[in-house]
C-alpha positions in Angstrom: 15.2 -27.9 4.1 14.5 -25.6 1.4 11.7 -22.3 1.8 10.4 -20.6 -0.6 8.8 -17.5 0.1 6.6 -15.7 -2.5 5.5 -12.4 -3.2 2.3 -12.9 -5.9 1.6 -10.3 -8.6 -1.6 -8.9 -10.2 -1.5 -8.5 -14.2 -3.8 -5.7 -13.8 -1.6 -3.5 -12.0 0.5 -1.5 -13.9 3.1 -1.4 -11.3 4.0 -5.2 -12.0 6.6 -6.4 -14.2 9.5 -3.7 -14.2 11.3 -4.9 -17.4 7.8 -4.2 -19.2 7.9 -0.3 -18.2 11.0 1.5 -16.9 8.4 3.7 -15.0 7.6 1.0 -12.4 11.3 0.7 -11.5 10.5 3.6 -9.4 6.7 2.5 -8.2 7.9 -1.2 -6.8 8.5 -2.1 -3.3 10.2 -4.8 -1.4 7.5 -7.3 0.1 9.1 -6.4 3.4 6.4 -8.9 5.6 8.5 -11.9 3.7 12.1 -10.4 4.2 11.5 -10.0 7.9 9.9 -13.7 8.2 13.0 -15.1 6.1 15.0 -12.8 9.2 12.8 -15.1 11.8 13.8 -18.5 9.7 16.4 -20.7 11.3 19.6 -21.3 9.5 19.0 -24.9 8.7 16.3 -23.6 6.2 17.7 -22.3 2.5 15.4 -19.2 2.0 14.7 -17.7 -1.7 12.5 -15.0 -1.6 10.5 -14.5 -5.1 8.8 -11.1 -5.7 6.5 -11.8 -9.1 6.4 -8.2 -9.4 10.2 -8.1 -10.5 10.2 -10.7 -12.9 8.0 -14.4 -14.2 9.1 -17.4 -12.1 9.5 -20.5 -13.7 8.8 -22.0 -10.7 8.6 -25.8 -12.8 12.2 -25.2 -13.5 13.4 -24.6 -9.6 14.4 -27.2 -7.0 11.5 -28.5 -5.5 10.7 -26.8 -2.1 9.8 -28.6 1.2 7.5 -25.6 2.3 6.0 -22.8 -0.1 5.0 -19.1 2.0 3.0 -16.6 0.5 1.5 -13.2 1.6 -1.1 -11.6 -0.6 -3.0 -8.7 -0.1 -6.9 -8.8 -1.3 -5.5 -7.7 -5.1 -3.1 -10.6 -4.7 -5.3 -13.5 -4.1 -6.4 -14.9 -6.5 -2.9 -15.1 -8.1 -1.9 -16.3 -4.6 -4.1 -19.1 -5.2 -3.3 -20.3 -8.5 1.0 -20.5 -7.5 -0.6 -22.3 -4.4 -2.2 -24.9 -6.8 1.2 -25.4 -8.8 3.2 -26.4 -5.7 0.8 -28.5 -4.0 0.0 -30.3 -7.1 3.7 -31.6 -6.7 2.9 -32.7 -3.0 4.8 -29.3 -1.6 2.7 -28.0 1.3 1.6 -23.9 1.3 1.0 -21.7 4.1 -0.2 -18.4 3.3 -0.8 -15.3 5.7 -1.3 -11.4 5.1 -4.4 -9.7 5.6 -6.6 -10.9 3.2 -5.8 -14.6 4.4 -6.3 -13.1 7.6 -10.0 -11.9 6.3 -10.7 -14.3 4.6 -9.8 -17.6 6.1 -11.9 -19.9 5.1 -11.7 -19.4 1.4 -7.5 -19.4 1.6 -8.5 -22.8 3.3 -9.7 -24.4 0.1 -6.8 -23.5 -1.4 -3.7 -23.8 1.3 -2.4 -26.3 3.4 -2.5 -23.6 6.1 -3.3 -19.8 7.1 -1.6 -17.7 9.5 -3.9 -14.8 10.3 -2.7 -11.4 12.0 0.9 -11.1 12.8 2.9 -14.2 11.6 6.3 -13.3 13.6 4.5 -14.7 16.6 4.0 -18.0 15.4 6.3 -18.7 12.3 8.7 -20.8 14.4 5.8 -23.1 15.3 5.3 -23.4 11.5 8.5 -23.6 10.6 8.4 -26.7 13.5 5.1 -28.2 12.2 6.5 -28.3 9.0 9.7 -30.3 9.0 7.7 -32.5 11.4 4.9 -33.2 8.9 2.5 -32.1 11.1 1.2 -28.6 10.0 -2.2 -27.4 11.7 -4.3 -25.8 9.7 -4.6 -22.6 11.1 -1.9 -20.5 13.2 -3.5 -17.0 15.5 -0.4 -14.7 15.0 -0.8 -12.1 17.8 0.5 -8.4 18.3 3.6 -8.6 19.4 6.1 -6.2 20.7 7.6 -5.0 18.3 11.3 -4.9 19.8 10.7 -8.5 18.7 11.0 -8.0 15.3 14.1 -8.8 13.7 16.3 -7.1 11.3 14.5 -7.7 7.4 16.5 -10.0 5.6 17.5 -7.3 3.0 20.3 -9.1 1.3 17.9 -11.9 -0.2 16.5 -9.2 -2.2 19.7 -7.6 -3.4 19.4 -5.8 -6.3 16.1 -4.8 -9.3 14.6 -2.4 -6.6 14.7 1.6 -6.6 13.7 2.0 -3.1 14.7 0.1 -0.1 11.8 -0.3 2.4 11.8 -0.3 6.5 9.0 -0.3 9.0 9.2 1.6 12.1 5.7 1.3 13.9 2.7 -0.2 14.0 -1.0 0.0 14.0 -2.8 3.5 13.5 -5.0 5.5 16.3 -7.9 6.5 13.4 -10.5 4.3 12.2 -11.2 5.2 9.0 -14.1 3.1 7.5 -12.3 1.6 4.2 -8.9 0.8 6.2 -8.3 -2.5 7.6 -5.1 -1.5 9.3 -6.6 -1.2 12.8 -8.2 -4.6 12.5 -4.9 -6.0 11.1 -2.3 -4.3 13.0 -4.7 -2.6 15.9 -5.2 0.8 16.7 -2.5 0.8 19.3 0.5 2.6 17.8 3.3 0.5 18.9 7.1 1.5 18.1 10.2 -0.6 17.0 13.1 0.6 19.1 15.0 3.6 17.4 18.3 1.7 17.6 17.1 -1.6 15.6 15.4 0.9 12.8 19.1 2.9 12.4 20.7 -0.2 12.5 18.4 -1.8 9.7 18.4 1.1 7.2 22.3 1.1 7.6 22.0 -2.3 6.0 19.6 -1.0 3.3 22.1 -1.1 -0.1 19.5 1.9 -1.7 20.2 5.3 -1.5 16.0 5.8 -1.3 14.1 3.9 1.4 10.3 4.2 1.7 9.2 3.8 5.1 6.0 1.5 5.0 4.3 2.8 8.5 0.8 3.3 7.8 1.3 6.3 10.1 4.6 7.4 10.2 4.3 10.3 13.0 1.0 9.4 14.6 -1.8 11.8 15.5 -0.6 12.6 19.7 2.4 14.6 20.8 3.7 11.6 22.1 4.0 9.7 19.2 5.4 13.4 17.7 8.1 13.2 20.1 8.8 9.4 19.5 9.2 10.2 15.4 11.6 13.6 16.7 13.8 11.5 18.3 14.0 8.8 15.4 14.4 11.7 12.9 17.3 12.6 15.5 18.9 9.4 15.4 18.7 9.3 12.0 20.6 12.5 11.2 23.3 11.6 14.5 24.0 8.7 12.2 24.4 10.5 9.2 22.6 7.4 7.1 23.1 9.2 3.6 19.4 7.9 2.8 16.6 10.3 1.2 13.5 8.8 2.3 9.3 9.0 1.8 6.4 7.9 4.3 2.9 7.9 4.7 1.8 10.9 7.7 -1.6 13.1 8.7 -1.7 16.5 8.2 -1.1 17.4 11.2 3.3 17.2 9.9 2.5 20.4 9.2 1.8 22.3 12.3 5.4 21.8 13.7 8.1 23.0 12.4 10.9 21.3 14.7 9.5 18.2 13.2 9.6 19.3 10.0 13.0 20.6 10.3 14.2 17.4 11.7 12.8 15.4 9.2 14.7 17.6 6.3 17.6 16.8 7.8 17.1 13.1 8.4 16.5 12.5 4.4 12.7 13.6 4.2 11.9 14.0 0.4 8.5 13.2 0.1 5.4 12.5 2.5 2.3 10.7 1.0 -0.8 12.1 2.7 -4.5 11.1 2.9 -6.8 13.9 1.8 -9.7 11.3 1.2 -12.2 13.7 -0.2 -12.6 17.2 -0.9 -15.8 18.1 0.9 -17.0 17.8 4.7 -19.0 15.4 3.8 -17.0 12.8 2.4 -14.5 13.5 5.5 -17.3 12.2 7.9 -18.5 9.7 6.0 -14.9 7.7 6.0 -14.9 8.3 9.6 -11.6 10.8 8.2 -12.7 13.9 11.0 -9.0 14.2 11.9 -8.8 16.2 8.5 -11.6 18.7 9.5 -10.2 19.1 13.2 -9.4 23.1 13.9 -10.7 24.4 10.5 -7.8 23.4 8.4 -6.4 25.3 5.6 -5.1 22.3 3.8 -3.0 24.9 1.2 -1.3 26.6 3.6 -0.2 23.5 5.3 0.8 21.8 2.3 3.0 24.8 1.4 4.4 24.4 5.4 5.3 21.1 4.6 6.9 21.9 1.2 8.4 25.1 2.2 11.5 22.0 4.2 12.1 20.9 0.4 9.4 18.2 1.0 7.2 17.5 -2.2 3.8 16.2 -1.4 1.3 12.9 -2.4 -2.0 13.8 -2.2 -4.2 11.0 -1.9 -8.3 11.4 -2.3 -11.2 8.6 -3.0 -14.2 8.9 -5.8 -17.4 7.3 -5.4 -18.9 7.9 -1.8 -22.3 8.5 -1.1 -21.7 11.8 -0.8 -20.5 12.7 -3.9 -21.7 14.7 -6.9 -21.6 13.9 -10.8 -18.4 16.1 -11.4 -16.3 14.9 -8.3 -13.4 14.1 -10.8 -12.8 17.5 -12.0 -14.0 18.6 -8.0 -11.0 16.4 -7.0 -8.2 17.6 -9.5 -9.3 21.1 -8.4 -9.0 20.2 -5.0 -5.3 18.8 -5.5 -4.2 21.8 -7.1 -5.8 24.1 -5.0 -3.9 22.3 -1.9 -0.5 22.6 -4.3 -0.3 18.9 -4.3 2.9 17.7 -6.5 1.5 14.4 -7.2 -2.3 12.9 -7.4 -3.4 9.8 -6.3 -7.1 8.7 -6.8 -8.6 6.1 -6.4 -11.4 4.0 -6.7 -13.9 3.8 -3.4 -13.0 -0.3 -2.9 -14.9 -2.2 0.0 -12.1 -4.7 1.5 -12.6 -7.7 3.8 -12.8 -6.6 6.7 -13.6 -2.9 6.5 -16.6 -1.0 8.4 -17.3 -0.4 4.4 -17.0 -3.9 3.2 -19.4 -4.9 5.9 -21.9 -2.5 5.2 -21.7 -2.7 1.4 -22.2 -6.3 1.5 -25.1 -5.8 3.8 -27.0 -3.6 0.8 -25.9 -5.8 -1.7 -23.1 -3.4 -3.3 -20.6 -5.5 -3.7 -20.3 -5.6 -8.1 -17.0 -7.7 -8.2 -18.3 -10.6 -6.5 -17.2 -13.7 -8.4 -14.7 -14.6 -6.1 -11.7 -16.0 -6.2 -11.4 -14.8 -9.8 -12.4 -10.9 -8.9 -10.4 -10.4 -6.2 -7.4 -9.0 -9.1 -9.9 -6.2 -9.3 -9.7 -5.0 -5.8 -6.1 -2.5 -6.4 -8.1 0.7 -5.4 -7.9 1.3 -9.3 -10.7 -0.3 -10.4 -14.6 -0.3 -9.5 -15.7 -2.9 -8.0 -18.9 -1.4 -6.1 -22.2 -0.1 -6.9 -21.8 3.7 -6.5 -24.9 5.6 -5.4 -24.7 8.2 -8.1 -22.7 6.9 -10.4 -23.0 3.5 -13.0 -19.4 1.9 -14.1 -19.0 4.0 -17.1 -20.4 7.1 -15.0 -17.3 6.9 -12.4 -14.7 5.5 -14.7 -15.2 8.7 -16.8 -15.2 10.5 -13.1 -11.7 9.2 -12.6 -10.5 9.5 -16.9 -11.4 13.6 -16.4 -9.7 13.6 -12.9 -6.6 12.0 -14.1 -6.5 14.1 -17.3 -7.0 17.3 -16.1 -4.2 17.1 -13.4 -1.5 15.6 -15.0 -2.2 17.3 -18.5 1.9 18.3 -19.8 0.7 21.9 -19.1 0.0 21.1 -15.4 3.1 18.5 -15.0 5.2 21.6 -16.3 3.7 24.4 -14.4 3.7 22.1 -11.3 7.7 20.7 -11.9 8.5 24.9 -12.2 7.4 25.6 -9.3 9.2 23.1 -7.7 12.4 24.5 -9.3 11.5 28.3 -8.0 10.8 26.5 -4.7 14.0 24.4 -4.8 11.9 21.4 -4.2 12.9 18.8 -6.0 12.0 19.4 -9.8 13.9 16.5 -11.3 11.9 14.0 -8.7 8.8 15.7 -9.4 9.2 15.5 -13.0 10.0 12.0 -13.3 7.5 11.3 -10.6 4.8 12.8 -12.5 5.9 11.3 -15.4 5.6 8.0 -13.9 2.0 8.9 -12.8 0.6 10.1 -16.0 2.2 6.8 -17.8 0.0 4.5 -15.0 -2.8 6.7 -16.1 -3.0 6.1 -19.7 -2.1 2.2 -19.1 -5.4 2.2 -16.4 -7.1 4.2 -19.1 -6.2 1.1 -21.3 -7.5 -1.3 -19.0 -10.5 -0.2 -18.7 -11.2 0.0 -22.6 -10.6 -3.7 -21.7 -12.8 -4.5 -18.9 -15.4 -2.1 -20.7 -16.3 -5.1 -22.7 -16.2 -7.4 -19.7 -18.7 -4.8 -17.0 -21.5 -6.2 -17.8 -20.7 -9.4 -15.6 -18.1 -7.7 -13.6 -20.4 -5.1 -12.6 -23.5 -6.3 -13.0 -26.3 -3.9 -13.3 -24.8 -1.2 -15.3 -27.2 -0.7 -18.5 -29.6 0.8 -15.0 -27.4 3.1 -13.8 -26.3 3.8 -10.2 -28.0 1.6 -8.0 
């Protein structure tokens, strides 16, 4: 039996495509969802794994399949779709699952043979089952499962065209924040994989850099503090030889054993979610974790970087809350906090968000010709009415944002400072490097789409609605 499991790409993200821009090499990651499924696939079943975002498939010119798999998030689907269409239209069943299946089941319906929704380790056997039998159901309810369940990714299927290796090591997140769909996805409960089965999986990870794909890597309680000390101590026991990045809260930086202890155990860079740069725009998102204790978010950005750490800052444009000038508010904002890297984006309602929900209750929802506009929803892209601001209003909110920050005289002053620090400055350079090239080929896209708004975002010649 032969198993094809794909990874779809969007044309509109820059990251795509690696031969087309030696940046991306270092801004791709391993669909780890599919490497872990091909880990869960009987041996019977020949596995290739095909990440789009690598390189074009000819997929005419390849064996014909007995089952086709695909994951997709919301930016993915519509691509999803159309490789869906190729295979069945040669009488080779799909079944696709992710979250944006998982959201939005009923439209993957009409263009699948089947949807797994939520988490698809729980019920991929009885796929796999269904399958060879000839008798696959149309839908399969992955649960939450515990997560000593989960089986070592199948890293080996994905060899080689990759910069980072990628491993998850928990679950679910204990905030809420109202344009996330990780707690409905993965639940708020923060579960853990056992510390041994993580060591043992990054010791089979071929790259030197891993990114760890948590959506919370050290959690918000001192219990889940003292779970990621003793996997930061397990780490460093096995001397792994790894330098690794991850997604955390703030809060990293009011302990220092932790901080130490993540040094040691390969931390080189932590990607942090600053949402927005007034109190405002922190409650609106639901994001009050960030304004808990009256935080002085430069001094603990300097904590964090003062270990050798270098720091993502990630903010959103185009809340209620915010001002005409939020762009040049934002880069401020990141430099104040001594960010090395800036990552805005877009405000973006996603199937099922608190903010998708209550967007599509006012009507706000721009990019609404679905399948078709569902390549727009990256995060880099508008695809909402904003209350202050019409389609050329925040794209030129984002175009002074991203200008101003990673000017050459900022991306110098910024990599010097990481070299009088000793953090990092040939990582920072080529990482800021790699952001400012993204910038000018978004900047490009939206010349594009600029001729295009008027039916993408309906509306504009009026303004903010």
């Amino acid at each position: 039996m032969r198993l094809y499991l794909v990874n779809p790409y969007n044309r509109l993200v820059s990251l795509a495509n690696v031969k087309e821009n030696r940046w991306n090499h270092y801004r791709v990651w391993k669909p780890l969802g599919l490497l872990v499924l091909a880990g869960l696939t009987p041996p019977e079943w020949e596995i290739t794994v095909i990440d789009e975002n690598l390189r074009a498939a000819d997929y005419s010119a390849m064996p014909r399949p007995d089952l086709v798999g695909i994951t997709a998030f919301t930016s993915q689907a519509s691509r999803a779709y159309e490789v869906a269409s190729e295979f069945r239209s040669r009488g080779v069943s799909v079944v696709m699952g992710g979250i944006h299946a998982t959201m939005c089941t009923e439209e993957a319906l009409r263009h699948v043979d089947a949807v797994v929704t939520g988490e698809a380790e729980s019920v991929w056997a009885t796929v796999l089952r269904d399958a060879r039998r000839g008798q696959l159901q149309r839908t399969y309810a992955g649960q939450h499962i515990d997560l000593a369940e989960v089986p070592q990714a199948r890293h080996d299927l994905l060899a080689e065209g990759y910069a980072f290796g990628s491993v998850q090591t928990t679950r679910g997140c204990p905030l809420s924040c109202s344009f996330c769909s990780v707690s409905a996805f993965n639940g708020k409960r923060y579960r853990h994989r056992p510390i041994a089965h993580v060591i043992q999986e990054l010791q089979s990870i071929r790259e030197k850099r891993v990114l760890v794909v948590d959506d919370n890597l050290i959690g918000t309680s001192a219990s889940h503090i003292a779970r990621a000390k003793d996997l930061f101590r397990a780490m460093i026991q096995a001397d792994l030889g790894k330098d690794w990045i991850g997604q955390v809260t703030i809060n990293m930086a009011d302990d220092e054993e932790l901080l130490d202890l993540a040094v040691r155990a390969g931390c080189c860079g932590v990607f942090i979610g600053f949402e927005s740069p007034t109190a405002e725009g922190l409650a609106e998102v639901g994001k009050k974790f960030n304004l808990l204790k009256g935080r002085n978010f430069k001094a603990s950005v300097r904590r964090i970087q003062r270990h050798g750490i270098l720091v993502v800052g990630s903010f959103i444009m185009g809340l209620d809350s915010d001002e005409p000038g939020i762009g040049r508010q934002i880069a401020k904002a990141a430099e104040s906090y001594g960010v090395d890297i800036l990552n805005a984006l877009f405000l973006t309602p996603l199937p099922g968000t608190r903010l998708w929900d209550q967007m599509k209750s006012q009507d706000r929802i721009a990019a609404n010709d679905f399948p078709q506009d569902w390549r727009y929803y990256t995060l880099g892209f508008p695809t909402a009415h904003y209350r202050r601001f019409s389609w050329s209003a925040i794209v030129e909110e984002m175009t002074s944002c991203d200008r101003r920050f990673y000017s050459v005289w900022r991306i110098l002053r910024r990599v010097c400072d990481s070299f009088l620090r000793g953090r990092q400055p040939i990582r920072a350079l080529v990482t800021n490097l790699s952001y400012r090239n993204n910038v000018r080929l978004s900047q490009r896209n939206y010349a594009e789409l600029d001729l295009m708004r008027g039916s993408l975002l309906r509306g504009d010649s009026t303004g903010a609605r």
